[in-house]
DSSP file (Angstrom, degrees, kcal/mol; ACC not computed):
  #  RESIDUE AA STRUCTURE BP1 BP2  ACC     N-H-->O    O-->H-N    N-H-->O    O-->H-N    TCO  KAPPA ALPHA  PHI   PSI    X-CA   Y-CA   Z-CA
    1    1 A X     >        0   0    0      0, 0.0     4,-1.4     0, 0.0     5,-0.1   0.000 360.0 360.0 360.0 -28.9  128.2  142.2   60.7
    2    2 A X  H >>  +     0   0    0      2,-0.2     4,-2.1     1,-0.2     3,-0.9   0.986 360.0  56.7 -33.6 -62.8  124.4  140.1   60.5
    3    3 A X  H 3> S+     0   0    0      1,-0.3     4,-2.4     2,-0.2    -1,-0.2   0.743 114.1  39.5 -52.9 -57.6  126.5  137.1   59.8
    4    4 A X  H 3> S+     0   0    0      1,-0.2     4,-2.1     2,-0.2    -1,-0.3   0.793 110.2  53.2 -50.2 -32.0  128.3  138.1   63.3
    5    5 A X  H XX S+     0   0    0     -4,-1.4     4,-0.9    -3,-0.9     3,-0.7   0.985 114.2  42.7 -80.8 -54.1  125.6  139.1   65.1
    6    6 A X  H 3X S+     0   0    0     -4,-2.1     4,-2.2     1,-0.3    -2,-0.2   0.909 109.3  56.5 -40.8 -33.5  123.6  135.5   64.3
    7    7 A X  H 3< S+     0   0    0     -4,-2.4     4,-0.4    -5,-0.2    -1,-0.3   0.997 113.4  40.6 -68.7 -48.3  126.6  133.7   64.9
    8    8 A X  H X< S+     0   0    0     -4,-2.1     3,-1.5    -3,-0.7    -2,-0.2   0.824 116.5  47.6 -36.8 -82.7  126.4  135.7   68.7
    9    9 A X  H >X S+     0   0    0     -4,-0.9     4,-2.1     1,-0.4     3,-1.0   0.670 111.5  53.8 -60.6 -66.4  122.5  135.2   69.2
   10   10 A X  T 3< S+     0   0    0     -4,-2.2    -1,-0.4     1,-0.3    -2,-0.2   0.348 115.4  37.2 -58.2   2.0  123.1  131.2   68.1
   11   11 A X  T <> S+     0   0    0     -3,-1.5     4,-2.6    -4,-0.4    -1,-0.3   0.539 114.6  57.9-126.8 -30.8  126.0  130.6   71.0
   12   12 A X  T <4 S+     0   0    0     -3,-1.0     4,-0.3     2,-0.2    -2,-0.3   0.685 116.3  36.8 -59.1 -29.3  123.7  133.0   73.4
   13   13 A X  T  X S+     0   0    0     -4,-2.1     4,-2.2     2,-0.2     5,-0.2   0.720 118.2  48.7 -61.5 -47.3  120.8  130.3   72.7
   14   14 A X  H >> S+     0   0    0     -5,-0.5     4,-2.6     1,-0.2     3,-0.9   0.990 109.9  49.0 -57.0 -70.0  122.8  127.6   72.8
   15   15 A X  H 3X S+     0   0    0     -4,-2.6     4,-2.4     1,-0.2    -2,-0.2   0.815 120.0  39.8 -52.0 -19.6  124.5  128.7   76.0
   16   16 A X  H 34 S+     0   0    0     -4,-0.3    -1,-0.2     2,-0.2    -2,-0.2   0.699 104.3  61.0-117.1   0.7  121.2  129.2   77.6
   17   17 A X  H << S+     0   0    0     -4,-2.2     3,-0.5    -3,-0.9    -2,-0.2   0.805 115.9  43.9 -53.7 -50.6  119.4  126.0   76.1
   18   18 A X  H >X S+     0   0    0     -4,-2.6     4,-2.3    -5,-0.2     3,-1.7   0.978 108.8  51.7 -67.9 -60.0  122.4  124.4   78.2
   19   19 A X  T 3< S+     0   0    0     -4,-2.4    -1,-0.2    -5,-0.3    -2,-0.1   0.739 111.9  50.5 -61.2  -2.7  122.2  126.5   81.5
   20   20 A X  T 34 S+     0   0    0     -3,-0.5    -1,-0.2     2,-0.2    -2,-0.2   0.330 110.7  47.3-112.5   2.2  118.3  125.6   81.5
   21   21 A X  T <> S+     0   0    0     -3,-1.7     4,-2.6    -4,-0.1     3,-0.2   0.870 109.3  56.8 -87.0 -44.4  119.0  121.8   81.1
   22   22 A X  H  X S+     0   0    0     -4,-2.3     4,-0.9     1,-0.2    -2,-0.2   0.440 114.7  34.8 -33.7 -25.9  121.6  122.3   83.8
   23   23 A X  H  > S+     0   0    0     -5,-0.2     4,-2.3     2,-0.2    -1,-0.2   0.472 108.4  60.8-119.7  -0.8  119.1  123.7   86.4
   24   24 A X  H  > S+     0   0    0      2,-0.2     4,-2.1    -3,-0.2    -2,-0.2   0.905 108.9  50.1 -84.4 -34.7  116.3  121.7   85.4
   25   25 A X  H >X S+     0   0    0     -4,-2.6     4,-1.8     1,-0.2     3,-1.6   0.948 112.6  43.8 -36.8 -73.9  118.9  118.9   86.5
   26   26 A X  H 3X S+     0   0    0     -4,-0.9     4,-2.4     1,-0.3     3,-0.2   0.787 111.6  52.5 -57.5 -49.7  119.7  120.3   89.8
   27   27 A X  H 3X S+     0   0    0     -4,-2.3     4,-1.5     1,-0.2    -1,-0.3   0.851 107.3  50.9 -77.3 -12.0  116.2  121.1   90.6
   28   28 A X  H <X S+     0   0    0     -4,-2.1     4,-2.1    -3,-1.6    -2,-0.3   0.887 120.5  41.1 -72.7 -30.2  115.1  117.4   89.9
   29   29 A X  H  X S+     0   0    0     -4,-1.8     4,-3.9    -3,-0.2    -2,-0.2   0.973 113.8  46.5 -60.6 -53.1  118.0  116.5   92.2
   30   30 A X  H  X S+     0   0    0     -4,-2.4     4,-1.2     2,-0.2    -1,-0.2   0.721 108.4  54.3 -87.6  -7.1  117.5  118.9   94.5
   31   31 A X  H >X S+     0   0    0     -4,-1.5     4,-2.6     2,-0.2     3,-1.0   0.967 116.8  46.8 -69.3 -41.4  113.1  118.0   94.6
   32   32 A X  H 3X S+     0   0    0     -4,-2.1     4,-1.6     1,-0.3     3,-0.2   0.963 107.9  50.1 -55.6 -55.1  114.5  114.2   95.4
   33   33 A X  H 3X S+     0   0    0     -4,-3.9     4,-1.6    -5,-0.3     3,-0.5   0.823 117.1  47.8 -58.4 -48.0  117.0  115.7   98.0
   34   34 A X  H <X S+     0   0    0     -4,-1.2     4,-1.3    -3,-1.0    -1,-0.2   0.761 108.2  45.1-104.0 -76.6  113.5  117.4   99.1
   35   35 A X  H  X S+     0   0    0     -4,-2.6     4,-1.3    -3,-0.2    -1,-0.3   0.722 116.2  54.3 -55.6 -29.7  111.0  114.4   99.2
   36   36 A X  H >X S+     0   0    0     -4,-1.6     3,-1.5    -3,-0.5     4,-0.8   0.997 107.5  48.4 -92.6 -59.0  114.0  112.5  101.2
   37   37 A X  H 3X S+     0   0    0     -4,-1.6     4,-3.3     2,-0.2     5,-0.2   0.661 111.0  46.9  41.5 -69.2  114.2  115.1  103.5
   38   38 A X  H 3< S+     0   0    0     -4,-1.3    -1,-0.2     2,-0.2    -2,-0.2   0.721 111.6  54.8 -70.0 -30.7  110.4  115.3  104.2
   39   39 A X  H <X S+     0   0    0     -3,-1.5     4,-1.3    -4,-1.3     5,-0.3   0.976 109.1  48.8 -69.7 -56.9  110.3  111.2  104.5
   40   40 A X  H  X S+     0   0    0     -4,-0.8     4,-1.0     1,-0.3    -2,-0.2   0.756 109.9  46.4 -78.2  -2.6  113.0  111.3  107.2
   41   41 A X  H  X S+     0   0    0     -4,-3.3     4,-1.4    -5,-0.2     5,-0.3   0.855 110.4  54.6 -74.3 -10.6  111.6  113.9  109.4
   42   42 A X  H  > S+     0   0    0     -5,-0.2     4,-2.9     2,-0.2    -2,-0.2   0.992 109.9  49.7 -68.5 -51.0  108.1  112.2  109.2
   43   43 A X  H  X S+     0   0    0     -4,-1.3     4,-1.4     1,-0.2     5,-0.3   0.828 110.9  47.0 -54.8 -59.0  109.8  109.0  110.4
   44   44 A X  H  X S+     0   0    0     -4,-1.0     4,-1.1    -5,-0.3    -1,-0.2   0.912 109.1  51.6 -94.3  -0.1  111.6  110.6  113.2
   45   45 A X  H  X S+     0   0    0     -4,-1.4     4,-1.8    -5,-0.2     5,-0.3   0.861 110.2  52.9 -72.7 -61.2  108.5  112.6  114.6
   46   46 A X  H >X S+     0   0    0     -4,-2.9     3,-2.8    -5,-0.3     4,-1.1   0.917 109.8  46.4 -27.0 -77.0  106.9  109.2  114.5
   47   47 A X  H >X S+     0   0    0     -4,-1.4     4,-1.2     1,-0.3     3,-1.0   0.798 118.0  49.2 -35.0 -52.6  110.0  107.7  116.7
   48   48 A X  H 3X S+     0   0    0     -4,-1.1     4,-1.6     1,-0.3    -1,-0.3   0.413 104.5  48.4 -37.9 -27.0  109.5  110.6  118.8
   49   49 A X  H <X S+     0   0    0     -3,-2.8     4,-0.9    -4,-1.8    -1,-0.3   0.586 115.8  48.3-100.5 -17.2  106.3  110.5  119.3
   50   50 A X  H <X S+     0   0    0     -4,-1.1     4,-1.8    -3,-1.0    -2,-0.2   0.814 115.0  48.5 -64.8 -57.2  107.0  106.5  120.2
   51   51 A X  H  X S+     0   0    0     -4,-1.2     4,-3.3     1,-0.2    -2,-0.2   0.973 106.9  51.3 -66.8 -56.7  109.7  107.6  122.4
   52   52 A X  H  X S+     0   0    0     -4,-1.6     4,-2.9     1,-0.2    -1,-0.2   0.833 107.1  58.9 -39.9 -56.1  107.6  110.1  124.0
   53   53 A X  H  X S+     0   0    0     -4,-0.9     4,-1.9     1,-0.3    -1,-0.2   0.783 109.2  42.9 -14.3 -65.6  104.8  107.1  124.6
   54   54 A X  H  X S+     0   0    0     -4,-1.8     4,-2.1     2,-0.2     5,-0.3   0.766 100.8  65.4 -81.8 -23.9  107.0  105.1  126.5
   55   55 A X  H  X S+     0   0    0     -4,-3.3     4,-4.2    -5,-0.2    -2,-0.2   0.998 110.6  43.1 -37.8 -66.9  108.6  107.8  128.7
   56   56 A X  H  X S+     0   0    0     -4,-2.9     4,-2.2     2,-0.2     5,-0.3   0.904 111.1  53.0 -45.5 -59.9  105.1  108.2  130.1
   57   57 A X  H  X S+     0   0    0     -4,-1.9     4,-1.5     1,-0.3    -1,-0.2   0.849 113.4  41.6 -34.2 -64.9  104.5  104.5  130.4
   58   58 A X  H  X S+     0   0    0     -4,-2.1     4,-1.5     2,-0.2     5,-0.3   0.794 116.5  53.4 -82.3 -41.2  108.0  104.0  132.4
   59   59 A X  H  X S+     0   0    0     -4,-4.2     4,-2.5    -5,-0.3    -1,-0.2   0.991 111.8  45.4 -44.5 -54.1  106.9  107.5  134.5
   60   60 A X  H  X S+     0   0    0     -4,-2.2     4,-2.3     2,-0.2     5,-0.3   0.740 114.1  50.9 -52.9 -38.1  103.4  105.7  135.3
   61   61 A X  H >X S+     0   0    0     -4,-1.5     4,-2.1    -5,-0.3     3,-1.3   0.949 114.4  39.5 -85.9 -62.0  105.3  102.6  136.3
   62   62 A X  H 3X S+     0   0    0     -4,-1.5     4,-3.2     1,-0.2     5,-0.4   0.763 110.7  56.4 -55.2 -24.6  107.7  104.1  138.7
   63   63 A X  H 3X S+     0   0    0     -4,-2.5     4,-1.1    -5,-0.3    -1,-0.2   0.920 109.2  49.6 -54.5 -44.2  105.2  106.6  140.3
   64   64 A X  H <X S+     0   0    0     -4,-2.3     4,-1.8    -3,-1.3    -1,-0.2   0.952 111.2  48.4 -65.1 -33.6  103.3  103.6  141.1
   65   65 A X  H  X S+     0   0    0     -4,-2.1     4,-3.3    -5,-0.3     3,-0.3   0.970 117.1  42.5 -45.2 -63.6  106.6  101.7  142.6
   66   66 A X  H  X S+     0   0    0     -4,-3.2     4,-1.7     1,-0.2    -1,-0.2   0.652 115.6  51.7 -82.9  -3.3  107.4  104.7  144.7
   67   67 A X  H >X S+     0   0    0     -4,-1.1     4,-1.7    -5,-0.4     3,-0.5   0.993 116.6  40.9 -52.0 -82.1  103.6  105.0  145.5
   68   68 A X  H 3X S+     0   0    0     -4,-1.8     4,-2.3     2,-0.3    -2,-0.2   0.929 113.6  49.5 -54.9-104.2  103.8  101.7  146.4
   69   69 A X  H 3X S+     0   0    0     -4,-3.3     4,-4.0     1,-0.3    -1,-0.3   0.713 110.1  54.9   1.0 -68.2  107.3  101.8  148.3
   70   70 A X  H <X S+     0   0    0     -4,-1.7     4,-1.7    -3,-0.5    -2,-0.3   0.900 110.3  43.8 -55.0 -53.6  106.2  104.7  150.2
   71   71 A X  H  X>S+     0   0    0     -4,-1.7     4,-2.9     2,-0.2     5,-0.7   0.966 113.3  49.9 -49.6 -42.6  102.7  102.8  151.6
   72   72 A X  H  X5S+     0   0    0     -4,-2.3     4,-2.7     1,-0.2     3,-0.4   0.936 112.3  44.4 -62.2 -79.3  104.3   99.9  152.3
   73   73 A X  H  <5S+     0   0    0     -4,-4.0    -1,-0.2     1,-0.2    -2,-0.2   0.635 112.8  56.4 -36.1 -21.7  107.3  102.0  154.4
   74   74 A X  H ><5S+     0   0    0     -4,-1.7     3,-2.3     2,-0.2    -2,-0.2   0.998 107.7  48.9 -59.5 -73.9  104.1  104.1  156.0
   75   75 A X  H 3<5S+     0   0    0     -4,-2.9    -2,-0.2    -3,-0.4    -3,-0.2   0.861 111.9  50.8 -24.1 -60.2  102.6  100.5  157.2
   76   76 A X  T 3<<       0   0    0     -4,-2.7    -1,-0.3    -5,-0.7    -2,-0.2   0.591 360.0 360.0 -69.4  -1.4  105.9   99.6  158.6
   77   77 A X    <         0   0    0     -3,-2.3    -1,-0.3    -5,-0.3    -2,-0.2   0.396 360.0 360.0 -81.2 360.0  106.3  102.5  160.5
């Protein structure tokens, strides 16, 4: 009955030597999955924040056009 019970304890160690190699895998995958993750959102706030930048620019230039437009059509009036 020891003999059995060692024999258990040694396939319960074993089996859970294995399931803690198994998640130490998956969590090194899943820190990479993680980090990659983190890189592209940094990179597309940056774009965003790019995009945003030039929005303004291209507001600033038409406001002045229709600024502009408008005087000129006042003049001519």
């Amino acid at each position: 009955m020891l003999e059995a019970s060692l024999s258990q304890l040694e396939k319960l160690v074993g089996d859970l030597v294995q399931q803690n190699h198994d998640l130490q895998n998956t969590n090194a995958q899943l820190a990479e999955a993680l980090k990659q993750a983190r890189d592209d959102n940094d990179s597309l706030q940056l774009s965003l924040l790019e995009q945003e930048e030039k929005q303004g620019a291209t507001a600033a230039r038409i406001q002045a056009l229709v600024d502009r437009a408008t005087s000129v059509s006042a003049v001519n009036a």
